[in-house]
C-alpha positions as CSV (number, residue, x, y, z in Angstrom):
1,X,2.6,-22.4,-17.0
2,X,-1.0,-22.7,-17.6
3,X,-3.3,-21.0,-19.9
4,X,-5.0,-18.5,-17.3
5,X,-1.5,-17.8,-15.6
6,X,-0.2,-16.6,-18.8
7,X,-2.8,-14.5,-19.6
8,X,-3.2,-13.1,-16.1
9,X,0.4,-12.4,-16.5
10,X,-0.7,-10.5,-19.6
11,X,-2.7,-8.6,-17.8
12,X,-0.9,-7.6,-15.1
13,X,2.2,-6.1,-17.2
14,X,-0.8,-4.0,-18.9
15,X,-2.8,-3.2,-15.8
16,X,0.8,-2.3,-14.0
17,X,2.3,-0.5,-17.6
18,X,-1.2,1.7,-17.3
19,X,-1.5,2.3,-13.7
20,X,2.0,1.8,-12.0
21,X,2.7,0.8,-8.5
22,X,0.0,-2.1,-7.6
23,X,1.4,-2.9,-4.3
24,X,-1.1,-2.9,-1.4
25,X,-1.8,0.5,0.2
26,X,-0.2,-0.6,3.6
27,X,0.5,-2.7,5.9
28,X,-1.6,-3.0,9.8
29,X,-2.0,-4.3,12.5
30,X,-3.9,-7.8,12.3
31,X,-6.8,-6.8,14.7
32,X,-6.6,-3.2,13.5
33,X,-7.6,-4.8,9.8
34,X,-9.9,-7.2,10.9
35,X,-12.2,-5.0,12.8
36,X,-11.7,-2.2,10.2
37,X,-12.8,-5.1,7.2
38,X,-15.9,-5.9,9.1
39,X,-16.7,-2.4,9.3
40,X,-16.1,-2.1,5.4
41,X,-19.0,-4.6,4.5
42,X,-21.7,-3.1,2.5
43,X,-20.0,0.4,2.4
44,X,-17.4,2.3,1.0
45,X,-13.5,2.7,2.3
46,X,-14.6,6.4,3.4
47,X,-17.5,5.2,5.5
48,X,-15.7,2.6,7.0
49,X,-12.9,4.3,7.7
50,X,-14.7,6.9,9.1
51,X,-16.6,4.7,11.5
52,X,-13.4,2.8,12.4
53,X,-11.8,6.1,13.5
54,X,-14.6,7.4,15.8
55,X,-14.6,3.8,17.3
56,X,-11.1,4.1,18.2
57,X,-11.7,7.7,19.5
58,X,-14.3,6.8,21.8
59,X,-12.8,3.3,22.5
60,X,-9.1,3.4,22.6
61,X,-8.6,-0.1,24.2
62,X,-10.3,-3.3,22.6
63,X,-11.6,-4.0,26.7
64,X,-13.2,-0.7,26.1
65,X,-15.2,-1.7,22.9
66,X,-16.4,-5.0,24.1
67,X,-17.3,-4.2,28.1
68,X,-19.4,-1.0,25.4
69,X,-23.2,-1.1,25.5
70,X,-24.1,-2.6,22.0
71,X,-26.5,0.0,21.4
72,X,-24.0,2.8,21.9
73,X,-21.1,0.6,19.9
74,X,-23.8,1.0,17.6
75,X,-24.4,4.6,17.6
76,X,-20.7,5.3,17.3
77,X,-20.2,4.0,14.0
78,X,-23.6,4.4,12.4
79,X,-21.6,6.1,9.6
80,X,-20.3,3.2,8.5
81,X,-23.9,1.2,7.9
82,X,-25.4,-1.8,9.4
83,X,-24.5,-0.6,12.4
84,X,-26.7,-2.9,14.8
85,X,-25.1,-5.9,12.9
86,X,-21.9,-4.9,12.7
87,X,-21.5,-3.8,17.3
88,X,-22.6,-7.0,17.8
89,X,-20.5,-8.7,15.7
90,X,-17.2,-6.8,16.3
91,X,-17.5,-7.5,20.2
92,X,-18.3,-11.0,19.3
93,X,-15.4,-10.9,17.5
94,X,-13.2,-9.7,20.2
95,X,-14.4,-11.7,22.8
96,X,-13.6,-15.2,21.1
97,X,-9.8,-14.0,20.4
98,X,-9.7,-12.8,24.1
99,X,-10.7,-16.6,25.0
100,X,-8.5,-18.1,22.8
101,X,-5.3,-15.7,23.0
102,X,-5.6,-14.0,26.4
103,X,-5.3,-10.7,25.2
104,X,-6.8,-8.6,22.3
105,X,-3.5,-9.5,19.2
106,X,-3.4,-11.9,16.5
107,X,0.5,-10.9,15.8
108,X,1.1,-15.2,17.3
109,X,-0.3,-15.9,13.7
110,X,2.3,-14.4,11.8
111,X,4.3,-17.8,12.3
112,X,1.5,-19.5,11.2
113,X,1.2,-21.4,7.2
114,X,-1.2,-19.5,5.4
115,X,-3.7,-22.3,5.8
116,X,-3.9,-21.7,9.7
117,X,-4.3,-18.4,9.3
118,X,-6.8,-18.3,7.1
119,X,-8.7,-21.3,8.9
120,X,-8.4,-18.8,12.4
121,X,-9.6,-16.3,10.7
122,X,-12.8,-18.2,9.4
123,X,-13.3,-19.6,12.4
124,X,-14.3,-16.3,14.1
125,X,-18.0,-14.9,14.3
126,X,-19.4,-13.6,10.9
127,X,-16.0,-13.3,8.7
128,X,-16.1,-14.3,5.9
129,X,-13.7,-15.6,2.8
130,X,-13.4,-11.6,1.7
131,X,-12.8,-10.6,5.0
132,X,-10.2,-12.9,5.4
133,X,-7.9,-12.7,2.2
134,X,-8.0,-8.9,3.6
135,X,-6.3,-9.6,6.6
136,X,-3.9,-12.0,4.6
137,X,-2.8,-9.6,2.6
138,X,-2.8,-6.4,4.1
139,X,-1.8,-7.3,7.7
140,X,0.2,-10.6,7.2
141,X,1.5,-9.6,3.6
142,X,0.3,-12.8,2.3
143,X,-0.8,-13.8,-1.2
144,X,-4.4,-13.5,-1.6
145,X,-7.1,-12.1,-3.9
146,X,-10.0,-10.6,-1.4
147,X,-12.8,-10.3,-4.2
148,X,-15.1,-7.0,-3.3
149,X,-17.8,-6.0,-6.1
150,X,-14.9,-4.2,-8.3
151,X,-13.4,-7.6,-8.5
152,X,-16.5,-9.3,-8.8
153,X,-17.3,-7.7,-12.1
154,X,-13.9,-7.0,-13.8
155,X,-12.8,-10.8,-13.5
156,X,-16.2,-11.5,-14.8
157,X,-16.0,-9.1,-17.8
158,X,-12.4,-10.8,-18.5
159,X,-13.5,-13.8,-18.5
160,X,-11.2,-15.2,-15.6
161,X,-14.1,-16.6,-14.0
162,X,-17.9,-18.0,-15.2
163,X,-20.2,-15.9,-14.2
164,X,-21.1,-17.3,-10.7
165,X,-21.1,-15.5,-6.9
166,X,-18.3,-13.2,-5.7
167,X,-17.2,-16.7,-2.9
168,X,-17.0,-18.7,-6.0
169,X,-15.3,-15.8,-8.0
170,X,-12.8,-15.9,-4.7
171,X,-11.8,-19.5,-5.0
172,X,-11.3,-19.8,-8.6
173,X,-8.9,-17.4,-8.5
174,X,-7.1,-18.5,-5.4
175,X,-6.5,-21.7,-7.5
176,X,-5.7,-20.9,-10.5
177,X,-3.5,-17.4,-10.1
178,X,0.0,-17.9,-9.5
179,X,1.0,-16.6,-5.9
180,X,3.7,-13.8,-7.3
181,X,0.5,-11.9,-9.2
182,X,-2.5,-12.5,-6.5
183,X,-1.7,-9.3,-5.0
184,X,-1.0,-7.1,-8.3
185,X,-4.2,-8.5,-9.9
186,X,-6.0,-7.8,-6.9
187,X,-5.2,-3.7,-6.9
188,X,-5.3,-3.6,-11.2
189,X,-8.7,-5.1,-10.9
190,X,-9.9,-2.7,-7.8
191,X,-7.9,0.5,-10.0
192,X,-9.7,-0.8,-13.3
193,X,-13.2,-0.9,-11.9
194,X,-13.3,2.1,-10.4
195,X,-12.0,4.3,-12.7
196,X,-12.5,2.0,-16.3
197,X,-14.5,-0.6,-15.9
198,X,-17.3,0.7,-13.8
199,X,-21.0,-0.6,-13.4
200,X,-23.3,0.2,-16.0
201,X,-21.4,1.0,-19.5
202,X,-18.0,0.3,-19.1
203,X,-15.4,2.9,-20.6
204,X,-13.9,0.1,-23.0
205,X,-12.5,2.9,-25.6
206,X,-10.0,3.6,-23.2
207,X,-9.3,0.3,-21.5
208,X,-5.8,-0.6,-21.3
209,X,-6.3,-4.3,-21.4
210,X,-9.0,-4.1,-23.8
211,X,-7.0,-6.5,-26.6
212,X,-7.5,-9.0,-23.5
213,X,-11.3,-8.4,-23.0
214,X,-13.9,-10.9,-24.6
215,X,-16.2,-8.4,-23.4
216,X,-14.9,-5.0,-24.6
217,X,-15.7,-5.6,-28.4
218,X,-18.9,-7.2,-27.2
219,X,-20.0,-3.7,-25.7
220,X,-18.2,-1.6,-28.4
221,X,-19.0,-3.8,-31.5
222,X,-16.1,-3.9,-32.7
223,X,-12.7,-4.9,-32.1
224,X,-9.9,-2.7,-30.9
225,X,-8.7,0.4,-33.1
226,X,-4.8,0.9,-33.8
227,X,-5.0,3.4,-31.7
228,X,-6.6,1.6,-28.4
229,X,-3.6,-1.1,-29.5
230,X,-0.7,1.7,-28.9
231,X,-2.0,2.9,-25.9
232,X,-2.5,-0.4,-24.1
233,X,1.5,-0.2,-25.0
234,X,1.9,3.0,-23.8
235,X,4.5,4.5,-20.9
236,X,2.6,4.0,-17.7
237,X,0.7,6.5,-16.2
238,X,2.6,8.7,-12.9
239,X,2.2,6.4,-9.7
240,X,-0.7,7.1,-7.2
241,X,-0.9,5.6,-3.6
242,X,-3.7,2.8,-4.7
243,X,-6.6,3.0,-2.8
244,X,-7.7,-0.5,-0.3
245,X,-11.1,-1.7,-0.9
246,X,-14.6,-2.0,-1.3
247,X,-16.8,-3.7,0.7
């Protein structure tokens, strides 16, 4: 075992002793995750989620959505931002899997190797390395590590990574997590940025993983109390349904 996969395991036992279940949220359908993904970009869960559901309201077939003028495609999920960018795209989208499957369903990837998949998936209009460990691991329960700006800036603060972009972040991690903690490091991170390590001043007095942190003592200036050393021992916290994602 490697340097970085024993510390990541370190991590994990904290991050899962601290916040308990770090499973993903659920499971979907492939298209259904896709199109909800790309709709996520540059916005919050809420908003996309929001704009995915009065898509599917107005639209309930994927015919429906693409034969859509783009400006009204556009108009029915404003809520979710970049609206003009994101119609056009989502038909495009739809149209190339139509070509290529002859019908509106990526479930005929589900036999695939997670290299295929992930290569179909890149090959489509505008998705990008996020987008696709998404729909690895939400809708084909694959191992992946889909880094959104929580991600971003926790592995950063841990010093997983170099500071470098969130594509770079993406791959580094791919390589060099082991495959049985991609998806639990994934949801601690997302749980530890939003509610610990947040933008701005992170709360490092209560971090569970601070002992593990170059950074916390860094921000504190000083190293961790007795005190911050039980807790990050402590029984784990009651379970809560972890939240998906951020664009």
């Amino acid at each position: 075992m490697t340097a970085i996969a024993r510390r990541v395991r370190a991590l994990v036992g904290r991050l899962l002793r601290h916040f308990g279940d770090l499973s993903p949220p659920r499971e979907t359908d492939p298209l259904d995750e896709l199109i909800l993904t790309v709709q996520s970009q540059h916005t919050s869960d809420l908003n996309a989620e929001r704009a995915f559901g009065l898509l599917r309201g107005r639209y309930p077939a994927w015919d429906d959505v693409v034969r859509a003028p783009t400006a009204e495609l556009a108009d029915t999920i404003r809520s979710g931002g970049l609206a003009n960018t994101k119609a056009a795209r989502i038909q495009a989208i739809l149209r190339e899997i139509h070509e290529r499957e002859g019908r509106y369903d990526l479930n005929g990837l589900r036999s695939r190797s997670d290299a295929e998949i992930a290569e179909y998936l890149s090959s489509l209009p505008g998705v990008g390395p996020k987008t696709v460990a998404v729909v690895m691991g939400f809708a084909f329960g694959r191992e992946a590590i889909p880094v959104d700006t929580h991600v971003h800036r926790v592995s950063t603060r841990l010093g997983l990574v170099p500071q470098t972009s969130a594509e770079r972040t993406q791959r580094l991690l791919e390589a060099s997590v082991p495959d049985d903690l991609k998806t639990p490091l994934h949801m601690g991170l997302i749980r530890l940025g939003r509610e610990i390590c947040k933008a701005g001043r992170p709360r490092c007095e209560d971090c569970p993983v601070f002992e593990l942190c170059p950074t916390g003592p860094v921000v504190l200036g000083r190293p961790p109390t007795r005190a911050q050393a039980a807790r990050s021992e402590a029984t784990p916290s009651p379970k809560r349904k972890p939240e998906r994602h951020d664009g």
